[in-house]
HTML snippet that shows the backbone in 3Dmol.js (N, CA, C, O; Angstrom):
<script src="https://3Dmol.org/build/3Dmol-min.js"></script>
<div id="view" style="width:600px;height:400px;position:relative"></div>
<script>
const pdb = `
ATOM      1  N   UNK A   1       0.845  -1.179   0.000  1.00  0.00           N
ATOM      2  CA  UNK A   1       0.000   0.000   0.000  1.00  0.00           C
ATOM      3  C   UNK A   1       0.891   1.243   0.000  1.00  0.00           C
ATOM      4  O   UNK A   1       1.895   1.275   0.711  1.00  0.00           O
ATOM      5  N   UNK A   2       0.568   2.185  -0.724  1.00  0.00           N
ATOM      6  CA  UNK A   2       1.456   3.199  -1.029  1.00  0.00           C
ATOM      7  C   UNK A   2       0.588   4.531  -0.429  1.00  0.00           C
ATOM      8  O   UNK A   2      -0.472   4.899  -0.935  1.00  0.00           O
ATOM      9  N   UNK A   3       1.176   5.137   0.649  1.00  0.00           N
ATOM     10  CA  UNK A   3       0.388   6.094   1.420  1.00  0.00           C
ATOM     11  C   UNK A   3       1.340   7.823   0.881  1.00  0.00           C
ATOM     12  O   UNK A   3       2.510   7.934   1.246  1.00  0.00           O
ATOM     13  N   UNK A   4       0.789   8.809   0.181  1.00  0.00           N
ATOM     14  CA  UNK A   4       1.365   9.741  -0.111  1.00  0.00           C
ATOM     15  C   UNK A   4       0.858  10.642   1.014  1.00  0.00           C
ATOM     16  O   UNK A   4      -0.297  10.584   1.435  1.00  0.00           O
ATOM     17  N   UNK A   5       1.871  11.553   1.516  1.00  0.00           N
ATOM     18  CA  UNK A   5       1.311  12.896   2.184  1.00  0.00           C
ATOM     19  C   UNK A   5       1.633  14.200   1.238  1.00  0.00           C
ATOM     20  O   UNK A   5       2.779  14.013   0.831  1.00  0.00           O
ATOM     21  N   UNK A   6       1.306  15.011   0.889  1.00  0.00           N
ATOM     22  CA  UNK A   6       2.005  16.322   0.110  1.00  0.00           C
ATOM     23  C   UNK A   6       2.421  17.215   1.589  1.00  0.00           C
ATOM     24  O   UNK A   6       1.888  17.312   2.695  1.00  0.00           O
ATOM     25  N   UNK A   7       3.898  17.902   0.833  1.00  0.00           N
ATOM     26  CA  UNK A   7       4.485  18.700   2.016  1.00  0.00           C
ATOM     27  C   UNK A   7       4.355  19.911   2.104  1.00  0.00           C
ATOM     28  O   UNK A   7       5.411  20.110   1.503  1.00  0.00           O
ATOM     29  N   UNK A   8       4.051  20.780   2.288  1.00  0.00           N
ATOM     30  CA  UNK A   8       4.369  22.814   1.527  1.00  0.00           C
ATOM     31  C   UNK A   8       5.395  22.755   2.106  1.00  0.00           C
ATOM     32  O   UNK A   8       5.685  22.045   3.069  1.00  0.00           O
ATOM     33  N   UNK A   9       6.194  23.719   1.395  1.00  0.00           N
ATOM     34  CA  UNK A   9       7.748  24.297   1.608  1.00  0.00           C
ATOM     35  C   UNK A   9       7.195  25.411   1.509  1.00  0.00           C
ATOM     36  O   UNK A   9       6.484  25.920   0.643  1.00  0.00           O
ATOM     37  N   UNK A  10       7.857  25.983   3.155  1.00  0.00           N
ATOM     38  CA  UNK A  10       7.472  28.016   3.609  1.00  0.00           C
ATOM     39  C   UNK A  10       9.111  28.043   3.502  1.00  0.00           C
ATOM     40  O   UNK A  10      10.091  27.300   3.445  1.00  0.00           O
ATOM     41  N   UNK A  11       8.614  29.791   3.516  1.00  0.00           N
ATOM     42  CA  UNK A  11      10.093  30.471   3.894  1.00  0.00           C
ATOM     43  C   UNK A  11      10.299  30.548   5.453  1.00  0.00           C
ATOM     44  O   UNK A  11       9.539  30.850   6.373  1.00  0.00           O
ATOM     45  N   UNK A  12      11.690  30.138   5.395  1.00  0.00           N
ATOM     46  CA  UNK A  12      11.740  30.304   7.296  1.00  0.00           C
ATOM     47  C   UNK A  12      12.704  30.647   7.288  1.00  0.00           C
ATOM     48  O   UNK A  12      13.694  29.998   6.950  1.00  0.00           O
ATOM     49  N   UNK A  13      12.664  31.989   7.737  1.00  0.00           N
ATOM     50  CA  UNK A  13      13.873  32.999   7.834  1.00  0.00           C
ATOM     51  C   UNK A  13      14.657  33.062   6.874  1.00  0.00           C
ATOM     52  O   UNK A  13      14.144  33.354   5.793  1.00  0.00           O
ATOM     53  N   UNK A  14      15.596  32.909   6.899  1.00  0.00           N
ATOM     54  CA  UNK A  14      16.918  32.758   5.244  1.00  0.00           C
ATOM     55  C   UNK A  14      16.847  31.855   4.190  1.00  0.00           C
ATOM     56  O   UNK A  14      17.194  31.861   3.009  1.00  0.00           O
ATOM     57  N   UNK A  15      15.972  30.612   5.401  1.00  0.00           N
ATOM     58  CA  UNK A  15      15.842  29.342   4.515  1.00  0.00           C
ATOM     59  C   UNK A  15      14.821  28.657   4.375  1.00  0.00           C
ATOM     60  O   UNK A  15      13.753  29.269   4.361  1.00  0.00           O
ATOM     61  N   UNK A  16      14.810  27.478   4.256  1.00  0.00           N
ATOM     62  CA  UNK A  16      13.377  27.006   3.786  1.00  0.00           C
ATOM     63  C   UNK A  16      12.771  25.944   4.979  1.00  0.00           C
ATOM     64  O   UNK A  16      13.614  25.322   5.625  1.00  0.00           O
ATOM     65  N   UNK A  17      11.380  25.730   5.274  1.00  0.00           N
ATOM     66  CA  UNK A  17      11.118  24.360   5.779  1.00  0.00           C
ATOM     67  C   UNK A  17       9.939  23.570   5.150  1.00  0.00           C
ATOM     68  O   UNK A  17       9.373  23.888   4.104  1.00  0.00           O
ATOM     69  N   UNK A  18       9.700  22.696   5.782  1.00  0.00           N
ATOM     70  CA  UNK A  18       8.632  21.476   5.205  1.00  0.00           C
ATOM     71  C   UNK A  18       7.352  21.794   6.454  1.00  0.00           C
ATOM     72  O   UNK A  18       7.456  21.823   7.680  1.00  0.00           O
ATOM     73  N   UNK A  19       6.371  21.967   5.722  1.00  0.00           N
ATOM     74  CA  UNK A  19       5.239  21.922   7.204  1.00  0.00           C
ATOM     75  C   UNK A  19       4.794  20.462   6.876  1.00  0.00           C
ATOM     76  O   UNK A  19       4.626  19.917   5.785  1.00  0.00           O
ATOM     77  N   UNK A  20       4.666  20.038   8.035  1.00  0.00           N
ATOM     78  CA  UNK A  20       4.214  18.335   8.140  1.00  0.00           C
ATOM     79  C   UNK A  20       2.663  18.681   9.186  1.00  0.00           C
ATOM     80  O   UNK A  20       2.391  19.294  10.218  1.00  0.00           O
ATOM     81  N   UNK A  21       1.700  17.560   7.785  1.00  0.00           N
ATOM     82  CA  UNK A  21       0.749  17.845   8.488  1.00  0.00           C
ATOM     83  C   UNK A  21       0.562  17.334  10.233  1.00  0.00           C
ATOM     84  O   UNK A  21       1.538  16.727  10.674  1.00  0.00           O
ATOM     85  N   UNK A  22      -0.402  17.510  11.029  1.00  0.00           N
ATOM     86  CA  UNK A  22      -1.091  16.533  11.868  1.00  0.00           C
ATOM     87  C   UNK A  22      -0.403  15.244  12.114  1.00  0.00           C
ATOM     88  O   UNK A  22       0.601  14.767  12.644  1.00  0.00           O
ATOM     89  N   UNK A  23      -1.582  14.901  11.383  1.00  0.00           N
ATOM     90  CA  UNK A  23      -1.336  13.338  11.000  1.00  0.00           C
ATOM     91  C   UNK A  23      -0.067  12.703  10.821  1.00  0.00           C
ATOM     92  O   UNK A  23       0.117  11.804  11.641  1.00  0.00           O
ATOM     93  N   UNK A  24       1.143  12.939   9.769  1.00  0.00           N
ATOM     94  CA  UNK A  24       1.860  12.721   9.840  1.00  0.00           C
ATOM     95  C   UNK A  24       2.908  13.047  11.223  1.00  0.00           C
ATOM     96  O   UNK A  24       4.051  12.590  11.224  1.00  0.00           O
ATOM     97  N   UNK A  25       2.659  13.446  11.780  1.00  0.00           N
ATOM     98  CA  UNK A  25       3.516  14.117  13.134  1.00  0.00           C
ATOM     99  C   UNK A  25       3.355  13.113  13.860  1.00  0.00           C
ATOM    100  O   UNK A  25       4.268  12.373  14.225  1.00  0.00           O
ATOM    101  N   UNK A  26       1.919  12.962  14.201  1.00  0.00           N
ATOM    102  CA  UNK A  26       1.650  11.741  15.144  1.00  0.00           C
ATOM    103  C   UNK A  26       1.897  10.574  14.703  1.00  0.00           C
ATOM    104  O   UNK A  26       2.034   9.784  15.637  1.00  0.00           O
ATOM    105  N   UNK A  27       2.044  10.003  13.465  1.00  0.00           N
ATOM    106  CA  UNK A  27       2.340   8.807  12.970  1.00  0.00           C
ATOM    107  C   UNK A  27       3.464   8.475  13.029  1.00  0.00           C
ATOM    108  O   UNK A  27       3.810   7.320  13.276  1.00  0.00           O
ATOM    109  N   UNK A  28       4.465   9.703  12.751  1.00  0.00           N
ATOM    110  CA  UNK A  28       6.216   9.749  12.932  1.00  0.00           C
ATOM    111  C   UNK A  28       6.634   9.659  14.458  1.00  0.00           C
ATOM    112  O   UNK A  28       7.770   9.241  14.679  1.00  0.00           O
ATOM    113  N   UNK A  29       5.681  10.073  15.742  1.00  0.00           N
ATOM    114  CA  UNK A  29       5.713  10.405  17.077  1.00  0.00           C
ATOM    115  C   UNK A  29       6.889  11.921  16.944  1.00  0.00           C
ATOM    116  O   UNK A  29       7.982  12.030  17.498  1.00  0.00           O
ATOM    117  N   UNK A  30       6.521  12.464  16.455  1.00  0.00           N
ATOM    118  CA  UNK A  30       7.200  13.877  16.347  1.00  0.00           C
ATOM    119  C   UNK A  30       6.882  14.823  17.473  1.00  0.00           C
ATOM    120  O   UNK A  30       5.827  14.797  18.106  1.00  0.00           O
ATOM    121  N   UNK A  31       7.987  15.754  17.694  1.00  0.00           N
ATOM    122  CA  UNK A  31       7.797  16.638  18.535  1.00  0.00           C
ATOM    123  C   UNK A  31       8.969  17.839  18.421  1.00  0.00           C
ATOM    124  O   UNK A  31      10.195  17.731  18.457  1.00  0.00           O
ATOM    125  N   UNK A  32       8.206  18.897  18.285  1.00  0.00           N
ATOM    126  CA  UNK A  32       9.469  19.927  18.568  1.00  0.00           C
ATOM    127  C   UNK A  32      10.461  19.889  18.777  1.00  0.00           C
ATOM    128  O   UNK A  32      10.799  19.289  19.797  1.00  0.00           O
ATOM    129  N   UNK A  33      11.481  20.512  17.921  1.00  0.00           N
ATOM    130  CA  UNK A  33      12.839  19.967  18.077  1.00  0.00           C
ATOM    131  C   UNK A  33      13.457  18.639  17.886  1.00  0.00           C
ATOM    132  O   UNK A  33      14.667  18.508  18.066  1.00  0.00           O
ATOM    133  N   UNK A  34      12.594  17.488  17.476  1.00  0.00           N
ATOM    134  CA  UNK A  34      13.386  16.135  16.988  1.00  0.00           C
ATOM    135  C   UNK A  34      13.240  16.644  15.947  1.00  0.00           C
ATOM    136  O   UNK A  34      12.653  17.648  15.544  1.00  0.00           O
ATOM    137  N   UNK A  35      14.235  15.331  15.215  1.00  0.00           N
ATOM    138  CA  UNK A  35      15.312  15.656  13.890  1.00  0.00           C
ATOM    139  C   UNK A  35      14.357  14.662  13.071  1.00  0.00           C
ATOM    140  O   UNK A  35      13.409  14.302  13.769  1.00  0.00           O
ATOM    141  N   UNK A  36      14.351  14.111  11.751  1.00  0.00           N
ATOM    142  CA  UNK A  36      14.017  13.572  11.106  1.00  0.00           C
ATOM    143  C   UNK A  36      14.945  13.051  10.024  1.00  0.00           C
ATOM    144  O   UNK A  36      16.097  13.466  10.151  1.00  0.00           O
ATOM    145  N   UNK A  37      14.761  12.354   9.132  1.00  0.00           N
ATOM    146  CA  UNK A  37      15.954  12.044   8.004  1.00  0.00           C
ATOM    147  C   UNK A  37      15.407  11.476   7.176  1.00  0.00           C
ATOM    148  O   UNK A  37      14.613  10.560   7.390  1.00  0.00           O
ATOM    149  N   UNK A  38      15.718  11.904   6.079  1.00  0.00           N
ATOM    150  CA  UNK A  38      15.040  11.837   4.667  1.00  0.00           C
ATOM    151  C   UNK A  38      16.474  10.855   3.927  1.00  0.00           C
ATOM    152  O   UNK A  38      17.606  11.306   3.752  1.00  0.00           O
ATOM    153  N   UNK A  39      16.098   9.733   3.661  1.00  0.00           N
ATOM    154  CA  UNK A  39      16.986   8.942   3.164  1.00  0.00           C
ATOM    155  C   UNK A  39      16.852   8.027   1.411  1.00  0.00           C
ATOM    156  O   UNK A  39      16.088   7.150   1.007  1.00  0.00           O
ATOM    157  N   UNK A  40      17.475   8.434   1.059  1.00  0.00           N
ATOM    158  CA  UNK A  40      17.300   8.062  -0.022  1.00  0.00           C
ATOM    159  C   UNK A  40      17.036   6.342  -0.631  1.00  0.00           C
ATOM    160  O   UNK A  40      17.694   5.374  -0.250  1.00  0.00           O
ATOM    161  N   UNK A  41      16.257   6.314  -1.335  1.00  0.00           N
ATOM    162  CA  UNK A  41      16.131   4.836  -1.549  1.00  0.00           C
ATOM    163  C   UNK A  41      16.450   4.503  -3.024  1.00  0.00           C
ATOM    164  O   UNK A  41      16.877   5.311  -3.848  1.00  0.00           O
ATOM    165  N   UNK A  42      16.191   3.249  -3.232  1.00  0.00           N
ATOM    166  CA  UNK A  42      16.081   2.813  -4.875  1.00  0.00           C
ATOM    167  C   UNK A  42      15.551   3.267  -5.592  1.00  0.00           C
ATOM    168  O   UNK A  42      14.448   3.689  -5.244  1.00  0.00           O
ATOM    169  N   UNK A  43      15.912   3.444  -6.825  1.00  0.00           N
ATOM    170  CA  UNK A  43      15.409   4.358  -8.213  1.00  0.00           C
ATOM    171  C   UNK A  43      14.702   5.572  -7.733  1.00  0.00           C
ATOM    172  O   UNK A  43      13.570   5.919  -8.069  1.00  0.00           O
ATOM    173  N   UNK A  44      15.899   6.478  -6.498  1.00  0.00           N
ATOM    174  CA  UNK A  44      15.495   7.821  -6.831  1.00  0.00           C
ATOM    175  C   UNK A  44      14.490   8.300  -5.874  1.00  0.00           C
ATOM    176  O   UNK A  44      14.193   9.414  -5.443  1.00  0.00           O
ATOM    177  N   UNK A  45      13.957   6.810  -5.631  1.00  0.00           N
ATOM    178  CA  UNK A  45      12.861   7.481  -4.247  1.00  0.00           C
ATOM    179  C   UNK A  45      13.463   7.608  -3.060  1.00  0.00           C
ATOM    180  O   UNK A  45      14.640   7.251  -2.998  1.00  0.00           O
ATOM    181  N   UNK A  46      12.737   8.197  -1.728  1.00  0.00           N
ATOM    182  CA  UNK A  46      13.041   9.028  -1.016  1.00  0.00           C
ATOM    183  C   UNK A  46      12.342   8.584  -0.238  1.00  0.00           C
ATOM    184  O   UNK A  46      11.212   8.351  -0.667  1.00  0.00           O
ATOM    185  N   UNK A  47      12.628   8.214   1.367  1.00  0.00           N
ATOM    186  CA  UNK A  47      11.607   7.892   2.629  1.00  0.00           C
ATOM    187  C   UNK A  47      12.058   8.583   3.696  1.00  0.00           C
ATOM    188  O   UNK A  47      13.248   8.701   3.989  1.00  0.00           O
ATOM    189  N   UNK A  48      11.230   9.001   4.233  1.00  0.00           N
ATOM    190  CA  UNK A  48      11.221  10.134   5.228  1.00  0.00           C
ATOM    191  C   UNK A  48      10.756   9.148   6.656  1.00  0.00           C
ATOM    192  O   UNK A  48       9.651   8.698   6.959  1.00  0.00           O
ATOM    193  N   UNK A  49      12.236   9.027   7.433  1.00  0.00           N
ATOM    194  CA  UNK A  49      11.839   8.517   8.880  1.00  0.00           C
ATOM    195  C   UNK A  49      12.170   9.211  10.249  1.00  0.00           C
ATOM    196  O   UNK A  49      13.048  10.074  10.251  1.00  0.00           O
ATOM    197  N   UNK A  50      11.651   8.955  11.178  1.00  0.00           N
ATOM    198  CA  UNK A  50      12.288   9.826  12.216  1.00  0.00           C
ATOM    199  C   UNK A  50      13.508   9.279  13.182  1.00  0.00           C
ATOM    200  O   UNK A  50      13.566   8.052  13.259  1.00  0.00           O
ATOM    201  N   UNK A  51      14.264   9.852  13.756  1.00  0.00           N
ATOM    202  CA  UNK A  51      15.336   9.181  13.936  1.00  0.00           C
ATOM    203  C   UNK A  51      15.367   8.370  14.834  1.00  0.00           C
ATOM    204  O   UNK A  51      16.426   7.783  15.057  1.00  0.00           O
ATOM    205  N   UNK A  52      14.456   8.162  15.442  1.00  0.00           N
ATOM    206  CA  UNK A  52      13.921   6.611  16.273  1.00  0.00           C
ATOM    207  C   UNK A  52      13.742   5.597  15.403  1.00  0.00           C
ATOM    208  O   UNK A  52      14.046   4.454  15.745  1.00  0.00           O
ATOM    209  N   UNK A  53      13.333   5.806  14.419  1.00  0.00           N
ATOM    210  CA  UNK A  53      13.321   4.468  13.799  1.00  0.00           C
ATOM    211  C   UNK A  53      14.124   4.223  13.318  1.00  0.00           C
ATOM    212  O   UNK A  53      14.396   3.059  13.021  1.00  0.00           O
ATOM    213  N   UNK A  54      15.154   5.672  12.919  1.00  0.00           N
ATOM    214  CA  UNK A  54      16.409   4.970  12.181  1.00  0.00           C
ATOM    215  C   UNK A  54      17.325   4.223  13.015  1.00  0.00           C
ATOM    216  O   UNK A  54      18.009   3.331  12.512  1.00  0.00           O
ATOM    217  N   UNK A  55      17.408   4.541  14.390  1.00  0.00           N
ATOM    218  CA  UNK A  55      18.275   3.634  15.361  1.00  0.00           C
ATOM    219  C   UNK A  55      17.679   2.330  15.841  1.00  0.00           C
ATOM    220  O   UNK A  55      18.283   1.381  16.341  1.00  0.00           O
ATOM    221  N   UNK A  56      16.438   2.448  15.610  1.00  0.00           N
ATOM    222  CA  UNK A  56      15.367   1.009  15.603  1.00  0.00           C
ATOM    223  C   UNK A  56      16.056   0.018  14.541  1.00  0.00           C
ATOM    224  O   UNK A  56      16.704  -1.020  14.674  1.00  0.00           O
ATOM    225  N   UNK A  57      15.747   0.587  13.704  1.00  0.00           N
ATOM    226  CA  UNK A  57      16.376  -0.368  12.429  1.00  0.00           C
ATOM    227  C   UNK A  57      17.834  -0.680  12.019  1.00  0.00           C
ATOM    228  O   UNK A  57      18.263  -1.627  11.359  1.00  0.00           O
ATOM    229  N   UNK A  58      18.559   0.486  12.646  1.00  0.00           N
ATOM    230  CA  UNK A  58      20.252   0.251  12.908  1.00  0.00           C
ATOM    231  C   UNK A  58      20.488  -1.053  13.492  1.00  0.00           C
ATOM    232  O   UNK A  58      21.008  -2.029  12.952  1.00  0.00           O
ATOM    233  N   UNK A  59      19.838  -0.888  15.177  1.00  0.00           N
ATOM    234  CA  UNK A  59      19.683  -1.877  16.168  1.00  0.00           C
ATOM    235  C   UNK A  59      20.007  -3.296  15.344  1.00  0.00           C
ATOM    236  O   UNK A  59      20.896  -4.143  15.258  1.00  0.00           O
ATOM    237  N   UNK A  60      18.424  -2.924  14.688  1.00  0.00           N
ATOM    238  CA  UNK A  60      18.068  -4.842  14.464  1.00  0.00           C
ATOM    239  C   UNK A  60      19.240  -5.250  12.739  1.00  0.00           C
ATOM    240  O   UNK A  60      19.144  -6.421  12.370  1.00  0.00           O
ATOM    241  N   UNK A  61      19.916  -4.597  12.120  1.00  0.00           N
ATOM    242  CA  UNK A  61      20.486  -5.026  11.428  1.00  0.00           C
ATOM    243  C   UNK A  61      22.086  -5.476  12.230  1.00  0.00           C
ATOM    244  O   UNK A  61      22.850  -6.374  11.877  1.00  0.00           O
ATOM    245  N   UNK A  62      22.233  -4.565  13.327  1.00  0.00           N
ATOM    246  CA  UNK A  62      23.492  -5.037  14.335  1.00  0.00           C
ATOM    247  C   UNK A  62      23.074  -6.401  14.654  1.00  0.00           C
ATOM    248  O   UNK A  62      23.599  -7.471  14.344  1.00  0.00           O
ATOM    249  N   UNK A  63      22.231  -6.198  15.200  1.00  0.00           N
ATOM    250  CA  UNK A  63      21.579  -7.515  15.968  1.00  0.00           C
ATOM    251  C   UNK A  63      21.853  -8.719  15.261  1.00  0.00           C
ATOM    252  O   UNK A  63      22.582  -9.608  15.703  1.00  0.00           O
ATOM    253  N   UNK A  64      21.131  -8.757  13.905  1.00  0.00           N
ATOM    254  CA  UNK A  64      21.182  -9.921  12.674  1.00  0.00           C
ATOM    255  C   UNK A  64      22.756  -9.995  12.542  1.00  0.00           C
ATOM    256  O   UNK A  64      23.131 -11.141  12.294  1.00  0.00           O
ATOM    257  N   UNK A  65      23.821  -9.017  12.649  1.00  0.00           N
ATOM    258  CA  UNK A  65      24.631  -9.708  11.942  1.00  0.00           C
ATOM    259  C   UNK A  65      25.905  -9.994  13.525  1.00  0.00           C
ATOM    260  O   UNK A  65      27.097 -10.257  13.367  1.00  0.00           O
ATOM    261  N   UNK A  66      25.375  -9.879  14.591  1.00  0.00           N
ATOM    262  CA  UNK A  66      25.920 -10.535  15.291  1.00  0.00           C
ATOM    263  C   UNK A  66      24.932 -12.072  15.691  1.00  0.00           C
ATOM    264  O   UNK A  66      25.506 -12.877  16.425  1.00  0.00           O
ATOM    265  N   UNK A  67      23.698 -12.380  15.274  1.00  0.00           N
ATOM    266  CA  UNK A  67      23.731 -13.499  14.693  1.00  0.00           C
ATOM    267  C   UNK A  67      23.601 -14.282  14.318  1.00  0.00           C
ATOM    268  O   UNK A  67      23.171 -15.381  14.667  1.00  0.00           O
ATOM    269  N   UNK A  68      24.214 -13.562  12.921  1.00  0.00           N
ATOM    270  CA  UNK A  68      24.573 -14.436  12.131  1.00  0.00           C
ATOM    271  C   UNK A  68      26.273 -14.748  12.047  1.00  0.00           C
ATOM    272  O   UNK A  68      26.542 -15.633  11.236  1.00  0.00           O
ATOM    273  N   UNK A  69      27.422 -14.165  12.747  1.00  0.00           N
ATOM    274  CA  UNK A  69      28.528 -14.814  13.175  1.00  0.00           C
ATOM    275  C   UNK A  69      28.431 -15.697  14.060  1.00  0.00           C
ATOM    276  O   UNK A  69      29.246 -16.616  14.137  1.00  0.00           O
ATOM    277  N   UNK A  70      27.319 -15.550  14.949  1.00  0.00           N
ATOM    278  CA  UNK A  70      26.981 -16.673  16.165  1.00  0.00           C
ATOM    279  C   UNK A  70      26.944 -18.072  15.410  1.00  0.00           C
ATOM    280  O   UNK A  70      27.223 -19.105  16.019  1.00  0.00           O
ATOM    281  N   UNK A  71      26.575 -18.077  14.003  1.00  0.00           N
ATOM    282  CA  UNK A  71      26.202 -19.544  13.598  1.00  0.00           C
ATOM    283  C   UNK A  71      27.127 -20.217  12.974  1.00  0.00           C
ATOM    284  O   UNK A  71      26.914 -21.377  12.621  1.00  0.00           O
TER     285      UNK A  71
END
`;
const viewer = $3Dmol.createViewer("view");
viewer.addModel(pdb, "pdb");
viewer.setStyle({}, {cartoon: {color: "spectrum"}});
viewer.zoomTo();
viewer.render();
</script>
């Protein structure tokens, strides 16, 4: 299932930001001042996670490959 959100890009101060709706905030567990990371994927696409999940998913690929030397 392929879930799109559209983003607006404002001016913020010198530079630019992304307003993220609602919904997406609470789905990401966002809050003022956390960081987010927009990481690039295959053919060009682009997934936007928050950085809890990126250390979520760091975790469990450490995890797998200690083991998988275990075996």
């Amino acid at each position: 299932m392929i879930l799109m959100t559209e983003l607006k890009i404002r001016n913020v101060g010198k530079g630019l930001g992304l307003e993220l709706p609602q919904d997406l905030v609470e789905r990401l567990h966002l809050g003022a001042g956390d960081s987010i990371c927009l990481e690039k994927m295959a053919h060009g696409n682009y997934r936007l996670v928050s950085k809890n999940d990126e250390l979520e998913e760091q975790m469990a690929l450490i995890e797998g490959y200690m083991h998988e030397e275990d075996a």
